[in-house]
N, C-alpha and C positions, 0 to 999 in steps of 0.2 A: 504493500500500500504506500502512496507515494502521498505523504505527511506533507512532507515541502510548501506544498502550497496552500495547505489546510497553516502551519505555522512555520513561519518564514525563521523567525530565532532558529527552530533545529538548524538550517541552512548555516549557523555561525560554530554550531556546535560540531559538526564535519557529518550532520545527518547525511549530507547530500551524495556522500562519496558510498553511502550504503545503499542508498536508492538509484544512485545513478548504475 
């Protein structure tokens, strides 16, 4: 599930390297 854009903070937290 791709959080990201539901909250953008994970994106700072290195969520994004998980969902990318």
């Amino acid at each position: 599930m791709k959080k990201i854009y539901v909250k953008p903070s994970f994106l700072k937290k290195g969520r994004l390297s998980a969902v990318t």
